[in-house]
N, C-alpha and C positions, 0 to 999 in steps of 0.2 A: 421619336413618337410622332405618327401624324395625325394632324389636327386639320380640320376641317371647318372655315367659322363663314356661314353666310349671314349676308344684311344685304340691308337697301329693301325689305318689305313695309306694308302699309294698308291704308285703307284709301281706296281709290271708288268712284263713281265710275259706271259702267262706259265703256268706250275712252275711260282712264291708260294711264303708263304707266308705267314702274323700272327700275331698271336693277337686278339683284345684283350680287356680287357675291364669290366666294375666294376667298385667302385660303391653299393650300402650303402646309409645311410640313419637315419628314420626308417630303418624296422630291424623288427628281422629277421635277412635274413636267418638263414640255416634254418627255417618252412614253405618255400616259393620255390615252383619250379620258373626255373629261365630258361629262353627263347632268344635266340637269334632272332632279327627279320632285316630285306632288306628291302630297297625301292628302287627301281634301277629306273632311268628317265622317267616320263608320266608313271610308273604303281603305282599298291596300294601295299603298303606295305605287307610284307609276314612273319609267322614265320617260320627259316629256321629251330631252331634247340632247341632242352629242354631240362632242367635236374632239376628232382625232388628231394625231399633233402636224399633221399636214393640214390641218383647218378644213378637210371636208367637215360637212355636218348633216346629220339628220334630223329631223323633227317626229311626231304623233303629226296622225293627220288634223287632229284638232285644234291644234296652236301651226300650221302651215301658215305663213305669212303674216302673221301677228305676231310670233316669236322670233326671235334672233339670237342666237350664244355664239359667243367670242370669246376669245381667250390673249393674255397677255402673258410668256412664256418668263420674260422679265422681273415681272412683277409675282408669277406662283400664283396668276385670278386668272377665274372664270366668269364671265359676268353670262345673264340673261336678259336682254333688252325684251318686253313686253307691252307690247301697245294693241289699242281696242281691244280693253280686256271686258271678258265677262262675267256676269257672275257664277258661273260654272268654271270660271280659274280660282275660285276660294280655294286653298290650301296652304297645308305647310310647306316652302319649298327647300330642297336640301340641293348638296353637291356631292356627287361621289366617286370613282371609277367604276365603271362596270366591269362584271367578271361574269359571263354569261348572262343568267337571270338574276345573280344577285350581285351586290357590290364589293368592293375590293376592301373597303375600310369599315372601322369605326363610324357610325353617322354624325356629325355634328348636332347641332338643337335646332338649324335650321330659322327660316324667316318667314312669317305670317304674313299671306296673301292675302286682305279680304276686300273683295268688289261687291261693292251694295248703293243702290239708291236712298 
C-alpha cells in the first residue's frame, strides 16, 4: 500500500522559510520522479515543483528561485526547501507522482502553508 505522509508546514511572516518533507512507502521510490503540488483556498490544486530520479528539476515560474526540491533516494523523502516566501504561497502542500495532468497515487493530508503578517 503506498503512503504518502508530508510535514514540516507552519505559519511563517512574509520573506520567512519553511522546509517540507515527504516519506514515501509502497513504491520503489528513486525510479519515480517526484512532484511537489499546492492547493491554496477555492483554487485547484497545482504542481509547483519536480524532480526526476536523475535530480533534474523543474519549477512554476512563480516559486523560480525561492523554491528548491531535493530528494533523498535513501531515505524514500522528498523535501521542499522554501525561502522568501509569500503570502500568495498559502496552501495546502502535498507530494505525489505525476502521471500526465493528474497524479499517480492516493493524496496523502498533506501540510499547511500559511504566510501572513
Amino acid at each position: 500500500q503506498v503512503q504518502l505522509v508530508e510535514s514540516g508546514g507552519g505559519s511563517v511572516q512574509p520573506g520567512g522559510s519553511l522546509r517540507l518533507s515527504c516519506a514515501a512507502s509502497g513504491i520503489i521510490f528513486s525510479i519515480h520522479t517526484m512532484a511537489w503540488y499546492r492547493q491554496a483556498p477555492g483554487k485547484q490544486r497545482e504542481l509547483v515543483a519536480s524532480i526526476i530520479s536523475g535530480d533534474r528539476t523543474n519549477y512554476i515560474d512563480s516559486v523560480k528561485g525561492r523554491f528548491t526540491i531535493s530528494r533523498d533516494n535513501a531515505k524514500n523523502t522528498v523535501y521542499l526547501q522554501m525561502n522568501s516566501l509569500k503570502p500568495e504561497d498559502t496552501a495546502v502542500y502535498y507530494c505525489n507522482v505525476p502521471s500526465g495532468v493528474r497524479a499517480l497515487f492516493t493524496w496523502g493530508q498533506g501540510t499547511l502553508v500559511t504566510v501572513s503578517s
